[in-house]
FITOR-794538 format. One record per residue (C-alpha): x, y, z. Coordinates in steps of 0.05 Angstrom, whole numbers, plus 5000, padded with zeros to 4 digits. Layout:
XYZ
...
//
This chain:
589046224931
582046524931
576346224951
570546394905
563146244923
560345654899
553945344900
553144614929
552743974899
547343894881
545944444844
547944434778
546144874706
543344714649
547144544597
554744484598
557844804669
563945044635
560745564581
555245794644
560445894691
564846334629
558546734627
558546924699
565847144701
565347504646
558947894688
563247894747
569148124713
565448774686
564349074757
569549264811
565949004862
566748294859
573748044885
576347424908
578247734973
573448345005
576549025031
577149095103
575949765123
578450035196
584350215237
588249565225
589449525151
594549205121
598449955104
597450275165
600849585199
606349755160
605749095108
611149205057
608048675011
607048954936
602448674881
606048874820
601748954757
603348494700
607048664644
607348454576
611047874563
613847764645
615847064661
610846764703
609646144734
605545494702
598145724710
595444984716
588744834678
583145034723
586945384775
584246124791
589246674786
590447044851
590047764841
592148124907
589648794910
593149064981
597249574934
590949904899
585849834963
589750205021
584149815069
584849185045
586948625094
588847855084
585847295115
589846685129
585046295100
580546495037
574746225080
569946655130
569046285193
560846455191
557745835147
553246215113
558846695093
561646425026
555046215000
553346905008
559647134984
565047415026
564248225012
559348205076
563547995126
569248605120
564149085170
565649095249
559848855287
554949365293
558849955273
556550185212
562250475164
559850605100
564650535049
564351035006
565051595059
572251495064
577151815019
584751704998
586051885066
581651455097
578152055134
571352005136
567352485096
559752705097
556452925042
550153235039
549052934967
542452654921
542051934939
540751694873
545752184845
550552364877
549752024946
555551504960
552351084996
546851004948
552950944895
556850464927
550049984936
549250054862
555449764846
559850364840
566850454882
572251004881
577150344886
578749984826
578649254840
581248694808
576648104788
578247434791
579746884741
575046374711
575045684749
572745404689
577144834661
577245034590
576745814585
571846114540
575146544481
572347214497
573747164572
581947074583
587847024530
594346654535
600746774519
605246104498
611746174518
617945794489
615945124476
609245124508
610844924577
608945554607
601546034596
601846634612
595147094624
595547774581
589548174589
581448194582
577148374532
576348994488
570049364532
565549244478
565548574482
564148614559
556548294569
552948864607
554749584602
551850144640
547850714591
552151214575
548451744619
548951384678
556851584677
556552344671
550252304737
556952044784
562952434810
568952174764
571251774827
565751324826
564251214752
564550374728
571750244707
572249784656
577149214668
583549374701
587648844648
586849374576
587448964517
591149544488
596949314521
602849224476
604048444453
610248014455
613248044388
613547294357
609046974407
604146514384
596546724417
592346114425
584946074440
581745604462
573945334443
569545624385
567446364382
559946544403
555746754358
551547284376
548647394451
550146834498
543546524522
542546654600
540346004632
537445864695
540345484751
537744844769
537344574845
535143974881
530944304941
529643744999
521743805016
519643775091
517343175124
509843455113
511943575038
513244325038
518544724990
522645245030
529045515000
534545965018
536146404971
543446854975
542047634969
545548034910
551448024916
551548854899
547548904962
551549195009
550449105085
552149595127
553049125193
556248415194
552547935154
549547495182
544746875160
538347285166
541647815132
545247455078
540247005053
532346975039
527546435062
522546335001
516845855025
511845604971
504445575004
499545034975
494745055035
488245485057
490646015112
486645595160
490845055153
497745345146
499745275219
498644515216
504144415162
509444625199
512845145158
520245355182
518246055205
524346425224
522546765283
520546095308
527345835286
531446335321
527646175390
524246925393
518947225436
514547685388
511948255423
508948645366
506648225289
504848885252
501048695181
500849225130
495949085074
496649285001
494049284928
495949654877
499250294918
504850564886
512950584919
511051304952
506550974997
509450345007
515850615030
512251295076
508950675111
514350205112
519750705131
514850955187
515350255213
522750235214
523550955255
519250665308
522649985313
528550465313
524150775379
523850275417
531350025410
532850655437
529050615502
533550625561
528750415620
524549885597
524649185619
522448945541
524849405502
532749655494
538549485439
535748845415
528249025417
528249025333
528248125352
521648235382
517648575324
515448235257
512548635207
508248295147
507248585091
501148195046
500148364970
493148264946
494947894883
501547734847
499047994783
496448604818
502548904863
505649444837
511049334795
516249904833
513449654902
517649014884
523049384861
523449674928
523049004958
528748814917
532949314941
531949165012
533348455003
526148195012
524247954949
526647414896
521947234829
517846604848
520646004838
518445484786
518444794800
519044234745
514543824735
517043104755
513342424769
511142404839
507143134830
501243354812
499544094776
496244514829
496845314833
500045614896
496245984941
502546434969
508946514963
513146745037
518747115029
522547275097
529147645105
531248195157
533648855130
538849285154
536849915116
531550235098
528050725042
524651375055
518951585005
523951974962
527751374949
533451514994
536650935032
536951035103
542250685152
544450635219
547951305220
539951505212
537451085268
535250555219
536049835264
534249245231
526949025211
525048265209
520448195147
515647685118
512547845056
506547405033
505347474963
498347234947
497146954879
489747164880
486547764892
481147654943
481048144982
483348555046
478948135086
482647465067
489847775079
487947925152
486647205153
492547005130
494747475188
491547265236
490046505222
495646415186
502446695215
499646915290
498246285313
506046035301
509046655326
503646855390
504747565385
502547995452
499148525411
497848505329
498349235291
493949365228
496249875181
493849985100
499550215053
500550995051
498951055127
505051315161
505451145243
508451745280
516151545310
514051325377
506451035361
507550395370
511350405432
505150805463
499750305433
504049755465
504450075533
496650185531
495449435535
501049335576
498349885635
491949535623
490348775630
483248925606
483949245546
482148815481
483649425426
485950035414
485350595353
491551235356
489851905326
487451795251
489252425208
490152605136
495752655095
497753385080
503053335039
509753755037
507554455073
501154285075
499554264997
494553835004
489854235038
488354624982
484454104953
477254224988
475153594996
482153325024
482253985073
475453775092
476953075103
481953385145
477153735195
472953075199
478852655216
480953205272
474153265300
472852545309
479352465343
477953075394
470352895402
467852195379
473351705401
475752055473
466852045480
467351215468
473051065497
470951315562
464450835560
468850345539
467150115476
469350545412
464050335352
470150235302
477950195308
480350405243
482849815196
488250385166
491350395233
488650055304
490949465345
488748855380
490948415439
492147755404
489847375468
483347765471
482047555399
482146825393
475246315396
472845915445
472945135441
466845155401
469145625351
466446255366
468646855372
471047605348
476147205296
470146735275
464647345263
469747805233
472247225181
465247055167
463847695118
468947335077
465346705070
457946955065
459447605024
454847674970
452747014962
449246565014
446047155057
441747575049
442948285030
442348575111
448848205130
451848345067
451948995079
452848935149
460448605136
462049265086
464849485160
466948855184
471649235232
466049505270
463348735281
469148635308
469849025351
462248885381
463748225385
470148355422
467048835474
461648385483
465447695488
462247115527
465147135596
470147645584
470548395604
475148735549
473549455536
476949905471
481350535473
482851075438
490351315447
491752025443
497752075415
499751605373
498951935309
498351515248
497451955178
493651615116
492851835047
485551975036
481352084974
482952654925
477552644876
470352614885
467751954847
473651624898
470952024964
464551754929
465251084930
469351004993
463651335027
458750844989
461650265029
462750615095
455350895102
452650205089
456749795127
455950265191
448050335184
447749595185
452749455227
450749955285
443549625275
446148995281
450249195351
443349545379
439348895355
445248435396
444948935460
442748355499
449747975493
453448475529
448548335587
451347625583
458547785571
463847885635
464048615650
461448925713
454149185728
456849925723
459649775655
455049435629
450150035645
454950515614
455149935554
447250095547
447350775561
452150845497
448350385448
441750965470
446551435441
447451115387
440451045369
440151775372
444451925321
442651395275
435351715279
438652405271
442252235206
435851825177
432052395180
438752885161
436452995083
429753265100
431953735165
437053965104
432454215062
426954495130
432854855149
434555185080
427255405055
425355735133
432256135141
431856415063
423656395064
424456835137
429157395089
422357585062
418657905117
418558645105
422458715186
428658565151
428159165098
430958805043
431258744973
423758714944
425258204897
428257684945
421457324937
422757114876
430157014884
427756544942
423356164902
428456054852
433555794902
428655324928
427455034868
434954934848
436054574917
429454034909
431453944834
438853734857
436153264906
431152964865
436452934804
440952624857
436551974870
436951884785
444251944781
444851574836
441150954822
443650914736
450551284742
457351034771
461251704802
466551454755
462251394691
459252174692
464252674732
461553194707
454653044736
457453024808
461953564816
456354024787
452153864830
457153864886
458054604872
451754794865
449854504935
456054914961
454055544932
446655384966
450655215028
453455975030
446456305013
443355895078
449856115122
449156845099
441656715126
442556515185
447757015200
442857515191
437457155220
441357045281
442157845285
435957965280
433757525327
437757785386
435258465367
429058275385
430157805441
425157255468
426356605497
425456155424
429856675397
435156625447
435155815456
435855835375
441656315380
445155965434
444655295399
447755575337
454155815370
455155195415
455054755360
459655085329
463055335393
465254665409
468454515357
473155135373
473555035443
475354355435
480654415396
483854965440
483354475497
486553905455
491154475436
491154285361
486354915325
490254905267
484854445234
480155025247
483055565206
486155065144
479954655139
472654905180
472055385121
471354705067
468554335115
462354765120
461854845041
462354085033
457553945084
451553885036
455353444997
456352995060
449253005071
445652975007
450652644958
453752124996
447251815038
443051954966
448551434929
448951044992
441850794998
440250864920
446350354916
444549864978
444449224935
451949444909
455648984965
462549034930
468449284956
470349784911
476749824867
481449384896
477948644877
476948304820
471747774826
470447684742
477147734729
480147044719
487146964753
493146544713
494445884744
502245804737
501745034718
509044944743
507645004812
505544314845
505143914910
507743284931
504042714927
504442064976
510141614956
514342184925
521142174925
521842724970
525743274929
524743744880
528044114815
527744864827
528845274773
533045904810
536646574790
543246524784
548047004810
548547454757
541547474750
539247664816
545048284807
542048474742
535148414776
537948884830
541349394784
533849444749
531049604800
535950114825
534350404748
527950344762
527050854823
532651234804
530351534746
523351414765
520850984699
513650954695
510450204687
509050024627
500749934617
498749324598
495349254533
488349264534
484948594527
479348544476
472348664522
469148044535
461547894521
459648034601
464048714594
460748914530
453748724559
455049154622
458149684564
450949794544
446749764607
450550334636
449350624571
442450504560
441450694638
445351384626
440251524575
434151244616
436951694669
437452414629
430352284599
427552164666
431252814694
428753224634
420353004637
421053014716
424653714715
420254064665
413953864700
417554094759
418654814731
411454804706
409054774783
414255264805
411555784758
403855714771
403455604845
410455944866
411956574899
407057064898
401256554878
395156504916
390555934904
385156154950
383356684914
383056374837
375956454831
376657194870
381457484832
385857484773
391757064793
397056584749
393555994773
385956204746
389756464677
392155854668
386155394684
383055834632
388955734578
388754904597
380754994591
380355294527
386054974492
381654334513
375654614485
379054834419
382254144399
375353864418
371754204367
377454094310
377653384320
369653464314
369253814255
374553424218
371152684232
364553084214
368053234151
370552584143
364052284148
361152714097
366252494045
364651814062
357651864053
358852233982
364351863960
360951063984
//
C-alpha cells in the first residue's frame, strides 16, 4: 500500500473533506511527478538487482480483486521507471519526510544526481542547454520528466465523478477501476506553447489510464455523486497553529512539492518557518521567537543583511547569487580551523524588503523558486484577539540551489552549497535605516554573529570577499570596521561604460579606492564605510549600560529625521553611515580603528540617468558636509576615547585634513569659474599669435559659463531633476563643451609657459601634471589603469557637472531632508485587519488560513512562468490624485513658471551689461573718446529727455482742453 502525505489532525478544509481532497487528486493526477512511491536513482535499482517483478498495465475488463471503499490503488511503477526501488515500508524513516512528501528523500546524501541527466541507459549526460528551455534540470524542477509516472488513487471515501470510473462486474460484488478522464476535463493544463519549447522526452503526458480505452461490452458504468457544474471553487486549508508561551504565531510550512532538491531533504530543507511579528524591532529579542539557527545549536560567524526596495530579479539574484559563490568559498577552504565542508552552518544571510506592497513582484517569484517564500498567512478572527496590523512577517528556509541573474538555477555540480535564509518582509515602508534595525536590534542580538556584512540589492561581492573581510577582523583584535573595493557595474563587455556618466562614475569609484580609502585607513579611521557594501565587528558595535553608543547615534537619524531637530542634524543623518563610523572610532574607552580591504571587490549598480545621479548626489553632499562638520566639531571625544597618544595624534592630524578639503570644495564653484576666465582671458595677449577675434569669442564664452551658473541656482531651487530633463542635461553639455575650451587652454598655456620658463611658470606647470600624474601613476602601482583609458576621458568632461550642478542643487535644496525615491511617508499603507495578537486569557491557538498543496505548486509553476518567459508586472492603475498631490501639482507648476520668468528678466539684463561694458569697452575713457558705453549714456539720456517733453506737452494739452471745455 502507498503511503500518501497527509496533513495532521488538526488541520482540516473548509467545507466537505471528500470533494477538497477529489480536487487535489485530480491536480495531482495531471502531472507525472507525483507518485505514491518516489524513484530511486543509483547503482542499486530494482533492474540492475535483477528483480523480476512486473507491473502489468490493466486491461479492459481484467478480473481484479474487491477495491474496498476508501482504499488507494497501488500502482507500482518498477516496470516503466528502470531506477525505481521499493521500500519495505511506504514510510521514510526522517519525520519530517512524509509531511513533506516522499519525492525528497530518493537522493544519496550529498551527492547531487540530477535526474534528468540520465537517459534510458542510465548514463549520465551533460547538456549544455537554455535553462528555461531546454535545460533538464530547470525542466525536471518545473515539473517535467522523461519518465511517465503513474499517479495514485483518491483516498477519498466516495469518489468524485470526473476523477475515477468503475466497472461493476457480475452481480456487483466486485469494482473494477477503468481509466481517467478525457484530458480536457483535467483541471490545469499547460499553454500549448509551453510543449513545442521542451525536447519531446520531457513534454507533460497526460494521464497514463486513456479513456479511449475500449469498454466491456454489457457492463453497467456507475458514477457515483452529482456532476460539477462549472469550475470547482479552490478553497483554502484551515489549521489550528499552537501560539508560544509569549503568544507568538510560527508555522511550518511544507515546500512544493515540484521543488526538487538536489541533496537529501532534510527538515530545514523541506519545510519553511513563517513567523508573524507584532512587536517593535527593539523588542523582538524579548519574545522569544524560535529562530532556527538558534534551534539547531549554531555558532554564526558571518549574519550578512542585504537591503531592498523595489529592485528588480536581475539584481536581486547578481547579489544573492554572489552570496552563494562565496559561502561556496569558504566551504572549500582546506586549512582553516573555522571554515571547511560545513562552513555554509555558520553564515546567515537576511534579506529585508522595505514594504510588502512595495517588493517587486518577480523578486518573490524568485523567492518562491528557492523555497523561501510562502503568501502571508491570514489569521481568523476569533474571540480572545484583537485586530492589530503586523509589523513583519519571517520567513526562514535553507536553500540548496541557487539562481544566477539570467535565471539559471545553479547546483552543486556548480559549487552551489547550501545558504541558510531569513527573509523579513516588512509591511511598511520606512526606510533603509529601520531595516538595519531590524538587523541589528532585531535578529543579531539572538544569533551573536562575530562580524555583520551590509550589502544593497544589485551589489555583487567578488567569490572570495567575504572570506578576506572575515580574516581582516580575525588578524586584527582592534579592528571595529571594514569597507572592500567599491566599483561600478559595467555590464556584459563593458557596455556600460559607454554611458558617460556611468564610465565616469567609474573613474571616481577607482580613484577613491586607490587614493582616498588606503590614505584613511592608514590613520585609522576611514570617514565612511559604504552602506552598499562594508562590515562591522558586532562586538565593537553594541552600547554601553547607559545606552550609548555607535548603535544608539546611528539609530537616532531614524527617530529625529525631519521632525523634532533642527534642520543641521537632519541633514547631518542623510549619511548616517559616516556617524557611525565617528562614533565607532571614537568610542568611550575603546581603541577600534577602520580598514579598507584591498581586494575584496564588491560591484554595485550605479545611476544611469542624470535626474537619478542628481538626486543621489543631493543626499550624499548634504549628509557628508554636515556630517564631517559634525566629526571636526566632536574632535574632542577621540581625545577621551581608548586609543594610544600616537593615534590619537594621527586621529587629529586626519580631521586637519579634513578641514582642508572641506574649505577646498566650499570655495570649488568660484576657483571654477577664476580658473576658466584667466586660462581663455590669457589666449588674448598678442604672444600667442592667435586668432584676432578671440576677444570677442572669449567674452562670449564667459558669459555662457556665468549665465549657466546663475540659471543653475533658479532651476535648482523651483525644479525637481525629474520634473524638467531637458533643463539639466543642457546645461550639463554645455558645461562639458566649456570644460574642453578651458582644457584646450591650458594645454596651450602650459606650452607656452615652459617656452618661456620662470619659477611661477614652472611651479604652475609642475602642479598641472602631478595632479594629474598621480592619478596615472597610481593606478600603475595598484596595477589596475584600465579605469584610465575607459573612463579619465568622461571623467574630465563631467567634472563641471560635479562641481557646479551637483553642489548648486545640493545647497539650493538643504531644507529637502528626504531620502529620495525609495520612501513613502504620504502614502498611507493597508492595514490587513486579519492579522491580530493574542490577548491575556486566550485560548492559546489559532485558525490559520494556509495554501494547500496544490496551491503552493500552482504558485510555484507561476512563478517558473513568470521568469521564464520574462512577463512584465502588470502597473497598477493609477489612483485618482489626492487634494495634497494636486496642490503640490500646481506649486511645481506655478514655481516652473516663476522660475523661467526670473531666468528670462535676469538673463536679458545680463546680456545688456555684456554688450556695453564687455570686451573691447573702456570705461575710463567715456568722456575721452567715443566708446559703446558714452553712446549709450547718450541714447538712455535722450530717450529720457524725449518722453519728458511728450508727457509735457500732452498734460499741457490736456489742460488746455480743460480750461476750454469747463
Amino acid at each position: 500500500m502507498s503511503h500518501q502525505r497527509t496533513y495532521s489532525e488538526d488541520a482540516d478544509y473548509d467545507g466537505q473533506s471528500s470533494e477538497e481532497e477529489s480536487e487535489i487528486t485530480d491536480y495531482l493526477s495531471s502531472y507525472p511527478r507525483y507518485v505514491s512511491q518516489p524513484p530511486q536513482y543509483g547503482p542499486y535499482s530494482s533492474i540492475e538487482s535483477g528483480s523480476s517483478t512486473q507491473f502489468q498495465r490493466y486491461q479492459p475488463g481484467q478480473a481484479l480483486e474487491p477495491i474496498h471503499t476508501g482504499e488507494t490503488l497501488d500502482i507500482g511503477q518498477a516496470a516503466h521507471d528502470p531506477y525505481a526501488t521499493h521500500s519495505s515500508s511506504g514510510y521514510s524513516s526522517d519525520p519530517f519526510a512524509g509531511s513533506a512528501g516522499s519525492h525528497h528523500d530518493h537522493y544519496y546524501d550529498q551527492d547531487y544526481v540530477p535526474p534528468s541527466y540520465r537517459g534510458s541507459s542510465g548514463s549520465p549526460v551533460d547538456p549544455e542547454l537554455d535553462h528555461f528551455g531546454y535545460d533538464a534540470e530547470a525542466s525536471f524542477a518545473s515539473g517535467y520528466h522523461s519518465q511517465s509516472y503513474y499517479p495514485a488513487r483518491s483516498r477519498s471515501p466516495t469518489p468524485a465523478v470526473d476523477d475515477e470510473d468503475y466497472l461493476v462486474v457480475g452481480d456487483g460484488s466486485s469494482i473494477h477501476y477503468t481509466g481517467a478522464p478525457d484530458s480536457e476535463k483535467e483541471e490545469y493544463e499547460y499553454p500549448a506553447h509551453n510543449h513545442s519549447f521542451f525536447p519531446s522526452d520531457m513534454i507533460k503526458r497526460p494521464s497514463v489510464h486513456s479513456q479511449s480505452e475500449a469498454e466491456t461490452p454489457g457492463a453497467e458504468r456507475l458514477h457515483f455523486g452529482a456532476a460539477p457544474v462549472g469550475r470547482t471553487e479552490r478553497r483554502h486549508l484551515k489549521r489550528k497553529v499552537k501560539l508560544t508561551k509569549e503568544g507568538n504565531v510560527v508555522i511550518e510550512s511544507q515546500i512544493p512539492q515540484m521543488l526538487v532538491l538536489p541533496r537529501q531533504a532534510t527538515r530545514e530543507t523541506q519545510a519553511t518557518q513563517y513567523s508573524m511579528i507584532f512587536c517593535d524591532p527593539d523588542d523582538f529579542p524579548k519574545q522569544n521567537y524560535p529562530i532556527r539557527q538558534v534551534l539547531y545549536r549554531r555558532v554564526t560567524e558571518i549574519f550578512v543583511v542585504i537591503t531592498m526596495y523595489n529592485e528588480d530579479e536581475v539584481l536581486f539574484c547578481r547579489t544573492l547569487y554572489g552570496v552563494m559563490r562565496n559561502i561556496s568559498q569558504l566551504c572549500n577552504r582546506k586549512n582553516s580551523k573555522t571554515w571547511g565542508k560545513d562552513g555554509w552552518q555558520k553564515v546567515v544571510v537576511c534579506i529585508v524588503a522595505d514594504g510588502r506592497k512595495k517588493v517587486h513582484p518577480r523578486v518573490l517569484d524568485v523567492l518562491t523558486l528557492l523555497g523561501v517564500y510562502q503568501d502571508p498567512q491570514n489569521i481568523h478572527k476569533r474571540e480572545g484577539f484583537e485586530s492589530t496590523p503586523p509589523t513583519a512577517h519571517l520567513y526562514e528556509y535553507t536553500t540548496s540551489f541557487g539562481l544566477d541573474p539570467n535565471m539559471h538555477f545553479k547546483y552543486p555540480d556548480k559549487g552551489i552549497v547550501p545558504t541558510q535564509i531569513m527573509f523579513l518582509l516588512k509591511e511598511k515602508n520606512q526606510k533603509k535605516i529601520n531595516s538595519h534595525r531590524w538587523f541589528f536590534n532585531a535578529l543579531a542580538p539572538i544569533l551573536q554573529p562575530k562580524v555583520c556584512i551590509l550589502l544593497d540589492t544589485g551589489t555583487c561581492p567578488g567569490n572570495n570577499s567575504f572570506y578576506k573581510l572575515w580574516k581582516t577582523f580575525d588578524l586584527n583584535s582592534n579592528v571595529g570596521g571594514a569597507c572592500g573595493e567599491l566599483t561600478a557595474f559595467k555590464g556584459k563587455r563593458w557596455s556600460l561604460l559607454l554611458n558617460p556618466l556611468v564610465a565616469s562614475q567609474n573613474f571616481e569609484y577607482k580613484i577613491s579606492n586607490i587614493l582616498d580609502k588606503p590614505t584613511e585607513s592608514m590613520f585609522g579611521y576611514i570617514s565612511v564605510l559604504p552602506g552598499a557594501f562594508s562590515a562591522y565587528r558586532y562586538f565593537a558595535l553594541q552600547n554601553d549600560e547607559n545606552g550609548v553608543g555607535p548603535l544608539a547615534s546611528y539609530f537616532k537619524g531614524e527617530v529625529l529625521h525631519g521632525r523634532d531637530t533642527d534642520i543641521f542634524t537632519s541633514n547631518m543623518y542623510l549619511a548616517e553611515d559616516r556617524i557611525l563610523c565617528f562614533e565607532l572610532v571614537a568610542k568611550a574607552n575603546s581603541n577600534w580603528v577602520l580598514r579598507y580591504v584591498r581586494g575584496a571587490v564588491g560591484e554595485t549598480d550605479v545611476p544611469d540617468s542624470l535626474p537619478e545621479f542628481i538626486g543621489q548626489r543631493r543626499r550624499w553632499l548634504n549628509g557628508s558636509f554636515f556630517a564631517a562638520t559634525y566629526a571636526i566639531a566632536h574632535t574632542p571625544q577621540i581625545w577621551r576615547s581608548g586609543h594610544s597618544l600616537a593615534r590619537k595624534i594621527s586621529l587629529t592630524i586626519e580631521t586637519l585634513y579634513t578641514i582642508t578639503n572641506l574649505c577646498f570644495s566650499w570655495f570649488s564653484i568660484g576657483n571654477f569659474y577664476l580658473f576658466f576666465v584667466v586660462l581663455t582671458s590669457s589666449l588674448e595677449d598678442d604672444s600667442f599669435g592667435l586668432w584676432s577675434g578671440i576677444k570677442i569669442f572669449n567674452w562670449a564664452v564667459q558669459y555662457i559659463l556665468a549665465s549657466i551658473m546663475i540659471s543653475l541656482f533658479f532651476i535648482s531651487m523651483s525644479i525637481k531633476p525629474k520634473t524638467e530633463k531637458a533643463k539639466y542635461k543642457v546645461l550639463s553639455i554645455a558645461l562639458a563643451i566649456c570644460m574642453v575650451y578651458m582644457m584646450a587652454a591650458s594645454i596651450v598655456c602650459a606650452v607656452k609657459a615652459s617656452s618661456q620658463g620662470g619659477t611661477a611658470n614652472s611651479i604652475m606647470i609642475f602642479s598641472v601634471i602631478i595632479t594629474y600624474g598621480v592619478y596615472a601613476f597610481s593606478s600603475l602601482i595598484a596595477l589596475d589603469p584600465l579605469h584610465m583609458i575607459t573612463s579619465f576621458v568622461p571623467y574630465l568632461l563631467l567634472s563641471p557637472t560635479y562641481i557646479n550642478i551637483l553642489n548648486i542643487y545640493a545647497f539650493s535644496n538643504i531644507d529637502d531632508i528626504s531620502w529620495g525615491t525609495k520612501q513613502d511617508a504620504d502614502e498611507p499603507e493597508p492595514v490587513d485587519r486579519d492579522a491580530g495578537v493574542l490577548r491575556p486569557g486566550g485560548d492559546g491557538e489559532v485558525e490559520v488560513e494556509v495554501a494547500t498543496p496544490q496551491q503552493k505548486n500552482e504558485l510555484y509553476e507561476d512563478a517558473i512562468q513568470h521568469l521564464k518567459y520574462r512577463i512584465p508586472v502588470a502597473k497598477a492603475k493609477k489612483k485618482p490624485p489626492t487634494d495634497a498631490a494636486k496642490e503640490q501639482a500646481a506649486k511645481e507648476y506655478y514655481a516652473s513658471i516663476r522660475t523661467n520668468v526670473l531666468l528670462a528678466w535676469v538673463l536679458s539684463n545680463g546680456i545688456l551689461l555684456a554688450l556695453i561694458l564687455g570686451s573691447g569697452s573702456n570705461t575710463t575713457d567715456t568722456f575721452s573718446k567715443q566708446t559703446r558705453a558714452k553712446t549709450y549714456l547718450i541714447f538712455i539720456l535722450a530717450f529720457t529727455a524725449i518722453t519728458n517733453i511728450i508727457r509735457l506737452l500732452a498734460s499741457t494739452f490736456y489742460l488746455l482742453i480743460t480750461l476750454i471745455t469747463g
